[in-house]
PAKEPA-822224 format. One record per residue: x, y, z of N, C-alpha, C, O, CB in turn; residue in three letters. Coordinates in Angstrom, 1 decimal, always signed. Glycine has a CB too. Layout:
# PAKEPA-822224
> nu nv nw cau cav caw cu cv cw ou ov ow cbu cbv cbw residu
> X Y Z X Y Z X Y Z X Y Z X Y Z ala
...
//
This chain:
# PAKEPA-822224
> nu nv nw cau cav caw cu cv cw ou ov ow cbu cbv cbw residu
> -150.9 -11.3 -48.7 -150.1 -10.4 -49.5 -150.7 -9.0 -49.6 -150.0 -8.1 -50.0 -149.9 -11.0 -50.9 unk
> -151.7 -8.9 -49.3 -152.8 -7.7 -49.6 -153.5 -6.9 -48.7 -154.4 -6.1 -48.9 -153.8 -8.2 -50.3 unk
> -152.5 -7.3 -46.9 -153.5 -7.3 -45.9 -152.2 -5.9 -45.1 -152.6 -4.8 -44.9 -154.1 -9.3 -45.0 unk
> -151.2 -6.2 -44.7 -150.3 -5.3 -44.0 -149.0 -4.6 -44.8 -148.4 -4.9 -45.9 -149.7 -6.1 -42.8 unk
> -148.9 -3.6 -44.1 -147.6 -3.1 -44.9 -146.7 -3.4 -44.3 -146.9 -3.9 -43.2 -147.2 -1.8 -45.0 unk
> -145.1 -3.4 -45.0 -145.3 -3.3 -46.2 -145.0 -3.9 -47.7 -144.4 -3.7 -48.8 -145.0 -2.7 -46.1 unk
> -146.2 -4.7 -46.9 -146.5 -6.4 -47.6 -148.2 -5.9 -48.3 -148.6 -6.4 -49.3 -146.6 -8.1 -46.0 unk
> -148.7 -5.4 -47.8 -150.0 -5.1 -47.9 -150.4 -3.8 -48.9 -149.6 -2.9 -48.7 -150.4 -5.0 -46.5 unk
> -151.2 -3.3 -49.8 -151.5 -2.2 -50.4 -153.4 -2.0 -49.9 -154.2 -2.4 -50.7 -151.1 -2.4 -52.2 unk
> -153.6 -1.4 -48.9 -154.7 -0.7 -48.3 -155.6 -0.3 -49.5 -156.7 -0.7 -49.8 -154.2 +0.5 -47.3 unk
> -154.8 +0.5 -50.2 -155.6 +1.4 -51.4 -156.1 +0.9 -52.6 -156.7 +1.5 -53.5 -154.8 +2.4 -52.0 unk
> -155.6 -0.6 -52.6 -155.6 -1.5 -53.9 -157.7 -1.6 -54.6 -158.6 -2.1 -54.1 -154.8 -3.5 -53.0 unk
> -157.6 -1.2 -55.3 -159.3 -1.4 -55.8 -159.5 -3.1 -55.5 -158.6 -3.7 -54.9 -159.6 -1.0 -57.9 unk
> -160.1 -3.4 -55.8 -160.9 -5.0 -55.7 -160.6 -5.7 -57.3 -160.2 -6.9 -57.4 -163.0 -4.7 -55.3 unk
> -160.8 -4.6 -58.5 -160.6 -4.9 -59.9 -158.9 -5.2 -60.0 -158.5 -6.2 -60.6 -161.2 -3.6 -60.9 unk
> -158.2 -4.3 -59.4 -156.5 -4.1 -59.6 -156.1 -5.6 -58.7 -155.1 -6.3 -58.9 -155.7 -2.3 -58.7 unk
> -156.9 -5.8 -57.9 -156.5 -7.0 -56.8 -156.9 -8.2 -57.4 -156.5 -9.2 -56.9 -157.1 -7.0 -55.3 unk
> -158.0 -8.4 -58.7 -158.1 -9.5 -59.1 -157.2 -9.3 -60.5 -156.4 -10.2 -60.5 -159.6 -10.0 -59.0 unk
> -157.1 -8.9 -61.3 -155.8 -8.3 -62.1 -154.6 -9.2 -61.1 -154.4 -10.5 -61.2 -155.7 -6.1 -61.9 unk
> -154.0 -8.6 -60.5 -153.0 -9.0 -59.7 -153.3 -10.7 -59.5 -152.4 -11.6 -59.6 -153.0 -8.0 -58.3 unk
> -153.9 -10.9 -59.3 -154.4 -12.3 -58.7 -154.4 -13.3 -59.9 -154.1 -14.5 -59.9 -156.0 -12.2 -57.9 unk
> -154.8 -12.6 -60.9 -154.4 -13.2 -62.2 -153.1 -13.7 -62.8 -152.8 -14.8 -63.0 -154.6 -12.5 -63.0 unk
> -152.5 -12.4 -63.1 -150.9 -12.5 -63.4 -150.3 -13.3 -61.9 -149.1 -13.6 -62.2 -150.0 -10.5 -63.7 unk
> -150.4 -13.6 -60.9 -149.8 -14.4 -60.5 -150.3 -15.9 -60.4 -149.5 -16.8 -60.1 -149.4 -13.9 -59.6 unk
> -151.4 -16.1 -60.8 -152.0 -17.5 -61.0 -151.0 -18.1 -62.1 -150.3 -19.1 -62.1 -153.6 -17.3 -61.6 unk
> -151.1 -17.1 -62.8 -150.5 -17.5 -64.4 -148.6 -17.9 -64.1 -147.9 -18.5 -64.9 -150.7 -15.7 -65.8 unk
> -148.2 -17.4 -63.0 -147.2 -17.9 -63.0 -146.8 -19.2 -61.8 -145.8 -19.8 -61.7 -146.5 -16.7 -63.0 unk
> -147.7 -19.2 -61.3 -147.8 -20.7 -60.5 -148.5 -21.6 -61.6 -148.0 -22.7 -61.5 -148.8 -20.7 -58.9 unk
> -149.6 -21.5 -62.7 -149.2 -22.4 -63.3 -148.5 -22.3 -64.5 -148.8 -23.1 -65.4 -150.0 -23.1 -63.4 unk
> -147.7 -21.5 -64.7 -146.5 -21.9 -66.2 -147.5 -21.4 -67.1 -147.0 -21.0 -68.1 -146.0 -23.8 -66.8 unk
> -148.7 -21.1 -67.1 -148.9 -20.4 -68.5 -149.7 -19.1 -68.7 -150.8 -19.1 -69.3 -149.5 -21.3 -69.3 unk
> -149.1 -18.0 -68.2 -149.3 -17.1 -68.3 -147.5 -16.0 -68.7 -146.3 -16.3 -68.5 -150.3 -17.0 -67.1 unk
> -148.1 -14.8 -69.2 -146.7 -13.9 -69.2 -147.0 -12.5 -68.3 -148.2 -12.1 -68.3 -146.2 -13.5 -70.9 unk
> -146.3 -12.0 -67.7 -146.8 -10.7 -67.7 -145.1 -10.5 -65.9 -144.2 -11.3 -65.5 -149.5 -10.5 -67.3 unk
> -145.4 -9.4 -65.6 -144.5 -8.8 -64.6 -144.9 -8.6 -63.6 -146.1 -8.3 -63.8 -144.0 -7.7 -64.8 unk
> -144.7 -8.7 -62.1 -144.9 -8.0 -61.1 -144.3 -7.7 -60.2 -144.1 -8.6 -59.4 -145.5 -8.3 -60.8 unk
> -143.6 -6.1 -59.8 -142.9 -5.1 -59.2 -143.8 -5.0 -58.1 -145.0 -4.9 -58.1 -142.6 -3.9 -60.0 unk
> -142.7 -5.1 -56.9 -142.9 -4.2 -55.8 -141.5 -3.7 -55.5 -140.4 -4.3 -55.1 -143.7 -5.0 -54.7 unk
> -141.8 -2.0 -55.7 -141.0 -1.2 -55.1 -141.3 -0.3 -53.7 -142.2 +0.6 -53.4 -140.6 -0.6 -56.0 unk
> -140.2 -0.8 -53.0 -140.1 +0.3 -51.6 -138.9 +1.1 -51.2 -137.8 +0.7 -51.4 -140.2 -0.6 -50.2 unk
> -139.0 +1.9 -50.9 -138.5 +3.2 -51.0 -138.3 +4.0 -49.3 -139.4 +4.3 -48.9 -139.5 +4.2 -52.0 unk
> -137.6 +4.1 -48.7 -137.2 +4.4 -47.7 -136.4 +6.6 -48.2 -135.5 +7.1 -48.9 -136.1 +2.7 -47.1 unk
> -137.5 +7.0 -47.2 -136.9 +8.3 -48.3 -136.4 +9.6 -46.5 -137.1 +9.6 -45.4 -139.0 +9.3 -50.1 unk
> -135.8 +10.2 -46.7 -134.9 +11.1 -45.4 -135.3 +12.5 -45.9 -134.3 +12.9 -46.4 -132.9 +10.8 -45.2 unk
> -136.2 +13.5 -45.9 -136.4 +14.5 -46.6 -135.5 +15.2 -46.0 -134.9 +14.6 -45.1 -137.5 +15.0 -46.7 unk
> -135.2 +16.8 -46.3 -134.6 +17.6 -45.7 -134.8 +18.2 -44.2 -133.9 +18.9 -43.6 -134.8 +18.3 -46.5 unk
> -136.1 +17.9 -43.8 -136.1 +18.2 -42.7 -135.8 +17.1 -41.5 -135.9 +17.3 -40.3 -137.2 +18.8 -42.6 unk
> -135.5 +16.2 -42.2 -135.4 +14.9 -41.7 -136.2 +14.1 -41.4 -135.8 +13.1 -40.8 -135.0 +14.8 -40.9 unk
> -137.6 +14.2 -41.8 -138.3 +13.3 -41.8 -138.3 +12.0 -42.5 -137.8 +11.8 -43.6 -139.1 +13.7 -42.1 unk
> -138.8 +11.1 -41.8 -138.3 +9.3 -42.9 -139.7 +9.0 -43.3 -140.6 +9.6 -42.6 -137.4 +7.5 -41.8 unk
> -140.0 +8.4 -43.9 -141.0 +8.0 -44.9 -140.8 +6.4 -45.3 -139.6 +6.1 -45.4 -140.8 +8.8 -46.2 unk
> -141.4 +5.7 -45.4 -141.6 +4.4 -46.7 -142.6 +4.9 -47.6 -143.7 +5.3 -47.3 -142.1 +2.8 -46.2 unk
> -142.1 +4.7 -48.8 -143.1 +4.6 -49.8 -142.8 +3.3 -50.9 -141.6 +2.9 -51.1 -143.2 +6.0 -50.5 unk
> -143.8 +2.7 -51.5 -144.1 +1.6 -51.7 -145.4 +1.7 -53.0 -146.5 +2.3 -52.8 -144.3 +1.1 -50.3 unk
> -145.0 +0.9 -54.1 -145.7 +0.9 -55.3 -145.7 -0.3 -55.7 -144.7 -1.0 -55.7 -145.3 +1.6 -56.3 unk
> -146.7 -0.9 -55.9 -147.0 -2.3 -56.8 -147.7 -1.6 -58.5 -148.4 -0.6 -58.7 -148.6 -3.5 -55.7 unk
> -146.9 -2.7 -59.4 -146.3 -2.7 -60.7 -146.8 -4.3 -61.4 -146.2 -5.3 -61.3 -144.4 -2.6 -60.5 unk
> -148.2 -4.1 -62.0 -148.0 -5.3 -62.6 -148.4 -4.8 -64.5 -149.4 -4.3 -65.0 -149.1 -6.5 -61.6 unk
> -147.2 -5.4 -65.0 -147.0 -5.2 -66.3 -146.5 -4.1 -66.7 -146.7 -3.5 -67.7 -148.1 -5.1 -67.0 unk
> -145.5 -3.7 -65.8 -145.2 -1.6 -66.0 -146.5 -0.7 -65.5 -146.2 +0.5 -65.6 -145.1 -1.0 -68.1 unk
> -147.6 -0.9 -65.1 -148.3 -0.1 -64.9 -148.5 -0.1 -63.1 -148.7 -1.0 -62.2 -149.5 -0.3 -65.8 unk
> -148.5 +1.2 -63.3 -148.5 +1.2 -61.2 -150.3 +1.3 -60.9 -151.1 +2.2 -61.1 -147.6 +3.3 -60.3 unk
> -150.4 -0.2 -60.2 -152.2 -0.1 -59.4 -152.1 +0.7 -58.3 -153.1 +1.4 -58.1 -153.1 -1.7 -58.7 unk
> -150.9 +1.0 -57.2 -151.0 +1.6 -56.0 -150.0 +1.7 -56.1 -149.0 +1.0 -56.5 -151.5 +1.1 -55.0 unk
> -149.9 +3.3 -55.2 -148.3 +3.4 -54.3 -149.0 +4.4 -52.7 -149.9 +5.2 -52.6 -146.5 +4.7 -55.7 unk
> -148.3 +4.0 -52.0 -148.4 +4.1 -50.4 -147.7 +4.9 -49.6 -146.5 +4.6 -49.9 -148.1 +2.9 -49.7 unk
> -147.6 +5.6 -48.8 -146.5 +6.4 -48.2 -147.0 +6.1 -46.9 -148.2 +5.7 -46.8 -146.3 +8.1 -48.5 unk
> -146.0 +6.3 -45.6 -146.0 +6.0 -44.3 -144.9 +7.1 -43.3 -143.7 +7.0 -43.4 -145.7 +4.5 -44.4 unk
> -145.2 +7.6 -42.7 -144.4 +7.9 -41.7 -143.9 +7.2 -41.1 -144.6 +6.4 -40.5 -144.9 +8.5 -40.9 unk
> -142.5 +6.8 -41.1 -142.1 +5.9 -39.9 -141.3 +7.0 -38.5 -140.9 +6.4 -37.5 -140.8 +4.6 -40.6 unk
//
């Protein structure tokens, strides 16, 4: 989950990745609460350049967001 884009967050700290690793423990076993967002964003600027960008969201708080040339 943590290794390619854009499936993967490169920039992720080691602390934010066990954070993350938490809140989803907690929801494979039923007892935990909390959120986790991934948004990707496909963006066409004016000059026409394309982009992905991409943020992981756990609890409302953003640990990473990513941009890419495609």
């Amino acid at each position: 989950m943590l290794s390619d884009f854009p499936h993967g967050f490169q920039a992720l700290s080691q602390e934010d990745a066990m954070h993350l690793h938490s809140v989803v423990s907690g929801f494979l076993n039923a007892d935990g609460k909390g959120s986790i967002e991934l948004l990707q964003t496909l963006v066409v600027d004016i000059d026409g350049q394309r982009s992905a960008q991409k943020a992981l969201l756990v609890n409302g708080i953003v640990l990473c967001t990513e941009e890419r040339e495609i």
